[in-house]
TORVO-447117 format. One record per residue: residue number from 1; residue in three letters; x, y, z of N, C-alpha, C, O in turn. Coordinates in steps of 0.05 Angstrom, whole numbers, m for minus. Example, Ala and Ser with C-alpha at 12.3 -4.5 7.8 and 13.67 -1.06 7.14 Angstrom:
% TORVO-447117
    k    r    n_c1    n_c2    n_c3   ca_c1   ca_c2   ca_c3    c_c1    c_c2    c_c3    o_c1    o_c2    o_c3
    1  ALA     264    m114     156     246     m90     156     264     m66     156     285     m66     169
    2  SER     257     m45     142     273     m21     143     258       1     157     268      23     161
***
This chain:
% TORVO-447117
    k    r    n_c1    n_c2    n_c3   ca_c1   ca_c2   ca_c3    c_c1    c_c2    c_c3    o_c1    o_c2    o_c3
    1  UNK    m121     160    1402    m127     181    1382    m150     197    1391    m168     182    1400
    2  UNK    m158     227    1393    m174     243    1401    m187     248    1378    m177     255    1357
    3  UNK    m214     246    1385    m240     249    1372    m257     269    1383    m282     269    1380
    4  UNK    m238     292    1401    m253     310    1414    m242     337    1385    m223     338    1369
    5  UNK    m269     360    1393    m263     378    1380    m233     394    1393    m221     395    1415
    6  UNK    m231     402    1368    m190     418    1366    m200     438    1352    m223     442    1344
    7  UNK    m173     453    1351    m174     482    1335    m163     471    1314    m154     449    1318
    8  UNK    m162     482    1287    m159     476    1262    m139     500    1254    m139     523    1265
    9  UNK    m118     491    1232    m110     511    1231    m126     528    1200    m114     546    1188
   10  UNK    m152     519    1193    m156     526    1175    m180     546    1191    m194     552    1172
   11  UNK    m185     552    1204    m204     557    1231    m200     586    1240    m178     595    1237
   12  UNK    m215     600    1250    m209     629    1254    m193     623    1276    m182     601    1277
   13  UNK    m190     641    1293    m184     645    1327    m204     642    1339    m223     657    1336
   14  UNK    m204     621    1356    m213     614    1376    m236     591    1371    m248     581    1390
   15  UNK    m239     582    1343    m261     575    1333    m247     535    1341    m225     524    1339
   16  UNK    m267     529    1349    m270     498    1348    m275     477    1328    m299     477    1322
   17  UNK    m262     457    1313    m276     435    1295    m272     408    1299    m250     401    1308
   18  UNK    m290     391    1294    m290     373    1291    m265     364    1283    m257     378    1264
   19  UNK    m248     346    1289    m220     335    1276    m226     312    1248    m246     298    1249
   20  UNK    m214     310    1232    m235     292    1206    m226     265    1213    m223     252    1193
   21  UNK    m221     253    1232    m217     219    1234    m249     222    1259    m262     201    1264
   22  UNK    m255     239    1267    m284     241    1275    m306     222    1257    m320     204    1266
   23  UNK    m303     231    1231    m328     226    1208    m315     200    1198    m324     189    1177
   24  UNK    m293     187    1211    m288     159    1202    m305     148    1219    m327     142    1211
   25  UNK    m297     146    1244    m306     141    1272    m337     125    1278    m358     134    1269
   26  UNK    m335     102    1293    m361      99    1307    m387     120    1314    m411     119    1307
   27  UNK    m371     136    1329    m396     163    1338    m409     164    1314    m433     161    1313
   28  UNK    m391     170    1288    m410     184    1254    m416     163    1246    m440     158    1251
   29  UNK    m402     144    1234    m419     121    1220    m426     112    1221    m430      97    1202
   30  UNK    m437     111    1245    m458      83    1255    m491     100    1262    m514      91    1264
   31  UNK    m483     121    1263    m512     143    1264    m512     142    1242    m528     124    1236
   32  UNK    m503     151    1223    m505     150    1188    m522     135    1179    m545     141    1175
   33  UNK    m516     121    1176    m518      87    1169    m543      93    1178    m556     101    1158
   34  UNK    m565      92    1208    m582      85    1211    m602     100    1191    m621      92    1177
   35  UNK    m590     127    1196    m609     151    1183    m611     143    1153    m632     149    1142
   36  UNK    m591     131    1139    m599     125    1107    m616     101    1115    m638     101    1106
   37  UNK    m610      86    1128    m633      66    1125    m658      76    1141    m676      60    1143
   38  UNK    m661      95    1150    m684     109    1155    m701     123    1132    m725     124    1132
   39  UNK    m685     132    1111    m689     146    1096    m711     126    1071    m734     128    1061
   40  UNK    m686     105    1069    m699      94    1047    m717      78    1052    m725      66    1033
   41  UNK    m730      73    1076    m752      57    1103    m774      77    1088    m792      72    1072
   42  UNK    m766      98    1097    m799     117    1092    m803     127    1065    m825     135    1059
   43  UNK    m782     127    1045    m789     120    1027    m792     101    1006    m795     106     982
   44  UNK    m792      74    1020    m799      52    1007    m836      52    1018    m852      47    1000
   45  UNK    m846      58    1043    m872      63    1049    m889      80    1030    m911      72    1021
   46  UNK    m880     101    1024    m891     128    1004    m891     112     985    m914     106     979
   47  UNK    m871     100     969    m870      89     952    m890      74     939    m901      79     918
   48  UNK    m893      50     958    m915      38     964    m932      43     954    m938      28     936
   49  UNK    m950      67     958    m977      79     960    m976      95     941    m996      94     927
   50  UNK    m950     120     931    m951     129     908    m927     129     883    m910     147     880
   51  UNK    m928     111     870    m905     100     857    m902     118     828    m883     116     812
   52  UNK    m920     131     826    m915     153     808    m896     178     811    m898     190     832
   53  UNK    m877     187     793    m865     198     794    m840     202     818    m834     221     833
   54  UNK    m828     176     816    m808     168     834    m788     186     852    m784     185     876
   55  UNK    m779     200     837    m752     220     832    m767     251     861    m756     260     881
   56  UNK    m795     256     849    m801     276     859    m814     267     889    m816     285     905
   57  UNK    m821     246     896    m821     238     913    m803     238     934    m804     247     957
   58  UNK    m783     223     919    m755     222     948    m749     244     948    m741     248     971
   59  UNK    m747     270     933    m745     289     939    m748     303     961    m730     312     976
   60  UNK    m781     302     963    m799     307     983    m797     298    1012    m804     309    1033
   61  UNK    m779     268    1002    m777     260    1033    m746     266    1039    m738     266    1062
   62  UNK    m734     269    1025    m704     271    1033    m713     311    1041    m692     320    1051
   63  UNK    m724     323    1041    m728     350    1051    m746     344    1079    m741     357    1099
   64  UNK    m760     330    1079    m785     330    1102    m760     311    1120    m769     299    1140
   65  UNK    m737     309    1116    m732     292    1146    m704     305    1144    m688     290    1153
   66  UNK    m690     332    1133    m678     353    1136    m656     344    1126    m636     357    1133
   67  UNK    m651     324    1110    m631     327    1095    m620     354    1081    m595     357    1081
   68  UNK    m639     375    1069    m636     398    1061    m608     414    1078    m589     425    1067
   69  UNK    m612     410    1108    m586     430    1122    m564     408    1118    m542     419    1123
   70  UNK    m560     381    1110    m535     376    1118    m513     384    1106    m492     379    1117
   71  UNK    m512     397    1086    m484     411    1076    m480     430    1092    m456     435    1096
   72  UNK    m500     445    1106    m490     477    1130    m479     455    1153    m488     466    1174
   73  UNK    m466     432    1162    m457     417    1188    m433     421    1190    m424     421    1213
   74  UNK    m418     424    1173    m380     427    1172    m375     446    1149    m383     448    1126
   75  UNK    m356     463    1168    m351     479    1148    m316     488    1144    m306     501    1126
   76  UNK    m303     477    1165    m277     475    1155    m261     451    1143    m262     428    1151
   77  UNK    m246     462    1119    m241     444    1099    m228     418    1114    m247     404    1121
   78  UNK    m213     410    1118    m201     387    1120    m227     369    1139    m230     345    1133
   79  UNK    m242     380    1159    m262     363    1165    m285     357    1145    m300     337    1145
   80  UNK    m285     374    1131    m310     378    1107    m304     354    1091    m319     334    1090
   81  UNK    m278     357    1079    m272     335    1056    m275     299    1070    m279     280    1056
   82  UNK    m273     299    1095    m274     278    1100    m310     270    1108    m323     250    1104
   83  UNK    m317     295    1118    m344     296    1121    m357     283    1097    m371     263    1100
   84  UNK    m352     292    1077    m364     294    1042    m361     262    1031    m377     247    1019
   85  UNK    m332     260    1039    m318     232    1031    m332     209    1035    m342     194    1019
   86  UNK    m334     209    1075    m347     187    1080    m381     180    1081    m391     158    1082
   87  UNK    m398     212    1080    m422     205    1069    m426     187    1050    m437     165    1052
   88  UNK    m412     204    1021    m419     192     999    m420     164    1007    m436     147    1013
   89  UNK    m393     168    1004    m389     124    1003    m406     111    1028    m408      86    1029
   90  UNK    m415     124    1045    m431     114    1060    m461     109    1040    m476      89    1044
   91  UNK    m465     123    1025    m495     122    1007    m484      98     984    m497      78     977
   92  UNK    m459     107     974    m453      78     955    m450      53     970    m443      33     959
   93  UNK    m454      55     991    m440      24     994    m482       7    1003    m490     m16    1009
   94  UNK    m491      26    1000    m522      12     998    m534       4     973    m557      m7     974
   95  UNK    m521       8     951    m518      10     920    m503     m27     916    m499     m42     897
   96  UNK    m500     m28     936    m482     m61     930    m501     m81     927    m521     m82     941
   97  UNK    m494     m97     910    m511    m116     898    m514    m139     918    m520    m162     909
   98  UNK    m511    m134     943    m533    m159     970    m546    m139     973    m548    m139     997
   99  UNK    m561    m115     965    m580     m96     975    m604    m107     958    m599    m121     939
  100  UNK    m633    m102     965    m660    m109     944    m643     m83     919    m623     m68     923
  101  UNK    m661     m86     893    m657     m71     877    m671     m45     879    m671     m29     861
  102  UNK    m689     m40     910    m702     m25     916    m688      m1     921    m686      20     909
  103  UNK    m675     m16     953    m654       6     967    m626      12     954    m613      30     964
  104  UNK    m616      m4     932    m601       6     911    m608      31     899    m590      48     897
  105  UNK    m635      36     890    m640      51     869    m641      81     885    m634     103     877
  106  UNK    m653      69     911    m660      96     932    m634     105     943    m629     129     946
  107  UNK    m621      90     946    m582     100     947    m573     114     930    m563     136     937
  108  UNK    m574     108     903    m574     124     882    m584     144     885    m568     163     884
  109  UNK    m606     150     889    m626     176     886    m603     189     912    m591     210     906
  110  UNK    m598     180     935    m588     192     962    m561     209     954    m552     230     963
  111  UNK    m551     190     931    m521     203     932    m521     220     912    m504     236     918
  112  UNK    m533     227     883    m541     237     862    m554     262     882    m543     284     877
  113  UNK    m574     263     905    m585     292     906    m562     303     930    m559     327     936
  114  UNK    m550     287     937    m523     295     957    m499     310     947    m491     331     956
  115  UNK    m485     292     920    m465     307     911    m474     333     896    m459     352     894
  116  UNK    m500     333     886    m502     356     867    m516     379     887    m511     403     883
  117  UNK    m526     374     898    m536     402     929    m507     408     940    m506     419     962
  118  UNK    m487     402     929    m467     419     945    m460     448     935    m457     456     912
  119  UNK    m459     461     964    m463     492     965    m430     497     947    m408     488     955
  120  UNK    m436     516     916    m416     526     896    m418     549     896    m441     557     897
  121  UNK    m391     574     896    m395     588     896    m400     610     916    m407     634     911
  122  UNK    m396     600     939    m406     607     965    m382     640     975    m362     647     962
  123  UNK    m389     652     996    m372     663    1007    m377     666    1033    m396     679    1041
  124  UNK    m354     649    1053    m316     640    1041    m324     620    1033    m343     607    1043
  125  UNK    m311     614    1015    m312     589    1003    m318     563    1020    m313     563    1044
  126  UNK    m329     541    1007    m341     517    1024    m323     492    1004    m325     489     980
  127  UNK    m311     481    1018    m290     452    1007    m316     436    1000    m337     433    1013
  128  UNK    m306     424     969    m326     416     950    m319     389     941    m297     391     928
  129  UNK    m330     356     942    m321     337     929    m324     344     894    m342     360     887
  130  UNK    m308     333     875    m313     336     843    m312     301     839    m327     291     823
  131  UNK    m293     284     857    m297     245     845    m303     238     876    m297     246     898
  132  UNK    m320     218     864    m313     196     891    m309     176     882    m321     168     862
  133  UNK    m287     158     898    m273     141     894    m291     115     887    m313     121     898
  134  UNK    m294      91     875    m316      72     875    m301      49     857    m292      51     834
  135  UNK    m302      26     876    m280       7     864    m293     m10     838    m318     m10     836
  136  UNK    m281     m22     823    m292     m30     798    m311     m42     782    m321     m40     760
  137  UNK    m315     m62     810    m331     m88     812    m360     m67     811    m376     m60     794
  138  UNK    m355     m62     847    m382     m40     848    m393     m20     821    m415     m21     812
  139  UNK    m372      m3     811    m373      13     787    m398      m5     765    m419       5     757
  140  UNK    m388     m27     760    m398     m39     736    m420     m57     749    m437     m66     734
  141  UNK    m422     m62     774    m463     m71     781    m478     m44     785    m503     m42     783
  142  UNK    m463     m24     792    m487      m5     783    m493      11     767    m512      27     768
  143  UNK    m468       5     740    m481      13     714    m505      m3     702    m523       2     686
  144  UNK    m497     m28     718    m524     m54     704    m551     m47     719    m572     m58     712
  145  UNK    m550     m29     741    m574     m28     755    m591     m27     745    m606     m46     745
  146  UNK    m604       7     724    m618       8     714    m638     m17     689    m662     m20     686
  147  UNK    m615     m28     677    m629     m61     669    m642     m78     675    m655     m93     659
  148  UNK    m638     m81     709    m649    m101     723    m673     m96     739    m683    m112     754
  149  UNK    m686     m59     732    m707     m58     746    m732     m62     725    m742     m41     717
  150  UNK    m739     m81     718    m754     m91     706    m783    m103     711    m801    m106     695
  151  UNK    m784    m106     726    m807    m123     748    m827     m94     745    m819     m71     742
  152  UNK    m853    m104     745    m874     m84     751    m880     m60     773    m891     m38     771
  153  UNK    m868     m76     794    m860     m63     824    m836     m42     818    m835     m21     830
  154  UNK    m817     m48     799    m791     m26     799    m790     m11     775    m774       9     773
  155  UNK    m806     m19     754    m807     m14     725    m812      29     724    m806      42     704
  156  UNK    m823      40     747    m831      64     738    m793      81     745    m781      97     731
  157  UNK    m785      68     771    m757      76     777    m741      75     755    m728      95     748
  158  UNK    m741      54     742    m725      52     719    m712      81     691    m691      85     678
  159  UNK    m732      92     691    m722     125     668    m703     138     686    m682     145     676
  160  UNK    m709     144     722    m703     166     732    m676     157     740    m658     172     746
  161  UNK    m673     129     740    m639     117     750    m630     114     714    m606     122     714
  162  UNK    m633     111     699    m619     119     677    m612     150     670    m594     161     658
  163  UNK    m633     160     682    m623     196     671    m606     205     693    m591     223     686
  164  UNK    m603     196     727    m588     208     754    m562     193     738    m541     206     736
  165  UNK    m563     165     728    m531     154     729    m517     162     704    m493     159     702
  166  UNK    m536     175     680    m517     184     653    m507     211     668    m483     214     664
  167  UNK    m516     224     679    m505     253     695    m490     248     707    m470     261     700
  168  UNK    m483     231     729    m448     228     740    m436     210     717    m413     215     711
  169  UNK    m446     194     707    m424     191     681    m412     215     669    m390     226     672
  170  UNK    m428     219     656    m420     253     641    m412     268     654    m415     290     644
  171  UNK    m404     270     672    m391     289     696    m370     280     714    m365     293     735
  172  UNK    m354     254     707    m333     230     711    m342     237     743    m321     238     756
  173  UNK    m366     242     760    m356     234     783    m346     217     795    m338     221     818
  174  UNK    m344     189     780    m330     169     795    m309     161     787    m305     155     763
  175  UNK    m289     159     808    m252     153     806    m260     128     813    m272     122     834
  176  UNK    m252     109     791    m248      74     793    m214      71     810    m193      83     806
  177  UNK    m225      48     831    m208      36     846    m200      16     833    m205      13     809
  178  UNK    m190       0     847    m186     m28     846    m198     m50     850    m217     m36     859
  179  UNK    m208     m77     852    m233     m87     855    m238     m92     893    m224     m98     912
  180  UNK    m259     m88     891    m261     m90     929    m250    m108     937    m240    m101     958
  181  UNK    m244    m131     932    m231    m159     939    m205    m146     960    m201    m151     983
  182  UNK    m192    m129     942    m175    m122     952    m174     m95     975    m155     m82     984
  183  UNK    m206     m95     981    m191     m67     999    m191     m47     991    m193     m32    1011
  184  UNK    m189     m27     959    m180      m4     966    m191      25     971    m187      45     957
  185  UNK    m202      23     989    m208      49    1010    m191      55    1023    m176      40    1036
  186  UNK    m192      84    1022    m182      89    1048    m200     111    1063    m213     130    1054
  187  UNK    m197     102    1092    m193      84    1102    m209      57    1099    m233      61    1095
  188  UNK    m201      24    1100    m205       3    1087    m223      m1    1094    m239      m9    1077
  189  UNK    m233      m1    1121    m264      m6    1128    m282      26    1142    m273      48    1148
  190  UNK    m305      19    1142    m314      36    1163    m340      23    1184    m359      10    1177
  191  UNK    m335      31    1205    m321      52    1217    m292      41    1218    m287      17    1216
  192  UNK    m272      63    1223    m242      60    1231    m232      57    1254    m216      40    1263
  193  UNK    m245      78    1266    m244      80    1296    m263      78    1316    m279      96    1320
  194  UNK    m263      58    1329    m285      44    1344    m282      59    1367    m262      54    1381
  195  UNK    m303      82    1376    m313      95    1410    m334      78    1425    m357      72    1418
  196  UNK    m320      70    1447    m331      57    1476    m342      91    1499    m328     107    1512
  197  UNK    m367      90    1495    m381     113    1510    m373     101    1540    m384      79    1543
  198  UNK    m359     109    1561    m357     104    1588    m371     131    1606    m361     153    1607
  199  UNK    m396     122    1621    m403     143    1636    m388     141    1663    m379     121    1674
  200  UNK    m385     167    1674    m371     166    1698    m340     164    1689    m327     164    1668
  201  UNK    m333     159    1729    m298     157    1719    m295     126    1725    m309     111    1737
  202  UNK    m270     124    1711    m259     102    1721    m258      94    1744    m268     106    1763
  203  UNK    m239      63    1747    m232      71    1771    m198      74    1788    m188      73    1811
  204  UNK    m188      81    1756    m166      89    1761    m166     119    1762    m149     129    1776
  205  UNK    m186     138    1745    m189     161    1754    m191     174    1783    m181     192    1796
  206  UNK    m216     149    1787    m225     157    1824    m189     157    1849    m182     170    1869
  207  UNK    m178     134    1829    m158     123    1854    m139     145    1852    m120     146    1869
  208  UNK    m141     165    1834    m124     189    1840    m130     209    1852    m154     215    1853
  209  UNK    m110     224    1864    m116     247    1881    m112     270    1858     m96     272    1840
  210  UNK    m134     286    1865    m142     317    1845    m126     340    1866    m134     342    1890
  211  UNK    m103     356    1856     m94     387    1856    m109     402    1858    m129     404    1844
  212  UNK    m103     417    1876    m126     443    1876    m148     436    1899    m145     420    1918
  213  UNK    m170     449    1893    m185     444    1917    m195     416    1926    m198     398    1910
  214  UNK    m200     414    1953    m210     390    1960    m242     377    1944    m263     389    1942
  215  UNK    m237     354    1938    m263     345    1934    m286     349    1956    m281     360    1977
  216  UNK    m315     337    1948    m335     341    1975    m328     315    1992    m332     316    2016
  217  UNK    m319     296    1981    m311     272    1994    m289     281    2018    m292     277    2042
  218  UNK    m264     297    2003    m250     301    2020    m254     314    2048    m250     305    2071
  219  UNK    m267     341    2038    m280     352    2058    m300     345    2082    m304     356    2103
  220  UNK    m308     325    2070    m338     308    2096    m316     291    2117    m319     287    2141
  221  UNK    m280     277    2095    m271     272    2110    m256     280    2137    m252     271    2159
  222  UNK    m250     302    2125    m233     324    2140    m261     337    2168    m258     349    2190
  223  UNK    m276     330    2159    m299     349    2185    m297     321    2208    m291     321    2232
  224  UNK    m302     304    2195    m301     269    2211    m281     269    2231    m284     266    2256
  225  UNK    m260     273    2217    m229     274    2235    m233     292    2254    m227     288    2278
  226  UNK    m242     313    2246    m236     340    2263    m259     333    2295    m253     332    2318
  227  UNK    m283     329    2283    m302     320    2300    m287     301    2324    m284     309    2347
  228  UNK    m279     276    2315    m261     263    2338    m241     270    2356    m239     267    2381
  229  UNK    m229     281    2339    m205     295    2350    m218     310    2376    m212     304    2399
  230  UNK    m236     331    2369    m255     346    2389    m263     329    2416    m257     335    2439
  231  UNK    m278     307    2409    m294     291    2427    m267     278    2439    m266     284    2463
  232  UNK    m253     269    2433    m229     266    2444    m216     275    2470    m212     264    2491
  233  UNK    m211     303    2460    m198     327    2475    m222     334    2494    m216     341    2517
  234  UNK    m242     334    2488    m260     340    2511    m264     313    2530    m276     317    2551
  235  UNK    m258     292    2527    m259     266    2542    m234     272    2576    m235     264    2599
  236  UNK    m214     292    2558    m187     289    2575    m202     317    2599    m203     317    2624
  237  UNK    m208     331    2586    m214     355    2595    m234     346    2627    m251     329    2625
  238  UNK    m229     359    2656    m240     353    2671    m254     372    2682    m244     395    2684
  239  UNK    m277     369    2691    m303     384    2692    m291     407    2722    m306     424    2731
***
């Protein structure tokens, strides 16, 4: 399966995109991944030190480490929607209850300022998520989240994850699945498609002969031969 950029047919002339089993892919989700847990790293530090006013904080840091451009990264639809797709659920799936109730809450905050910064209204139009999919089990530990931040250390988070999660309530962003036990994503895991970076060629590449012009190899061979051949013919040759 090719994970190299293609033309799209949603795509001008001549224009290049990303293919969307790309943003399933090793290459994207495994950079992803680091950068949310980058994210919620430096703002569990800030945190730390200023625990007032929670909300406006991550703000601050989800702009200071350029989250702000990632909606300008894809812009044709069928790569977009998968683009959109597998962020999100990449931010929900840190919301799962083996996470501290820390980096839950900061997931929350990730995916709440994610789906609602998407560019509306635009011209040409920009492909827009309205649900994301979120299986049942998950659904119902992170309606309980807000309850369980209770502790002195999480107690100020607590208003701003009740007011971010009544807003995608009230706005059905989330399409209930089936319970995770079973799987139902699609695609079922991520990443989907596992990329092996190989530098160089093979060495079944090498063992083939290339059309068209000679290699430099070829060429140093071809001077070698010729050279002998010479010294040769001048051996016979008599003075």
């Amino acid at each position: 399966m090719s994970l190299a950029p293609s033309p799209s047919p949603s795509a001008s002339r001549g224009q290049l995109v990303l293919q969307p089993n790309y943003f399933s892919s090793s290459l994207y989700v495994i950079p992803l991944r680091n950068d949310i847990s980058t994210l919620i790293h430096h703002y569990h530090l800030q945190y730390s030190l200023f625990p007032q006013n929670p909300f406006a904080l991550f703000k601050r840091i989800w702009l200071s480490h350029g989250w702000k451009w990632f909606h300008l990264k894809v812009y044709d639809a069928p790569s977009r929607q998968s683009f959109l797709n597998i962020t999100l659920r990449l931010f929900l799936e840190r919301t799962d209850i083996s996470e501290t109730l820390f980096t839950r809450t900061a997931a929350l905050f990730g995916f709440y300022t994610l789906f609602y910064t998407q560019p509306l209204q635009t011209a040409p139009p920009l492909y827009s998520v309205s649900h994301v999919p979120i299986p049942i089990d998950d659904y119902r530990s992170l309606r309980m989240l807000p309850s369980l931040l209770a502790t002195p250390d999480l107690l100020p988070l607590q208003p701003f994850s009740i007011v971010l999660l009544s807003l995608l309530l009230k706005d059905d962003v989330f399409y209930i699945l089936p319970s995770s036990t079973v799987w139902p994503h699609t695609p079922r895991q991520l990443p989907r498609e596992q990329v092996s970076m190989i530098e160089g060629r093979t060495g079944g590449e090498e063992g083939k002969r290339k059309r068209g012009r000679p290699s430099r190899e070829e060429k140093e061979r071809r001077r070698i031969y010729a050279l002998e051949r010479l010294d040769k013919w001048l051996e016979t040759v008599k003075p």
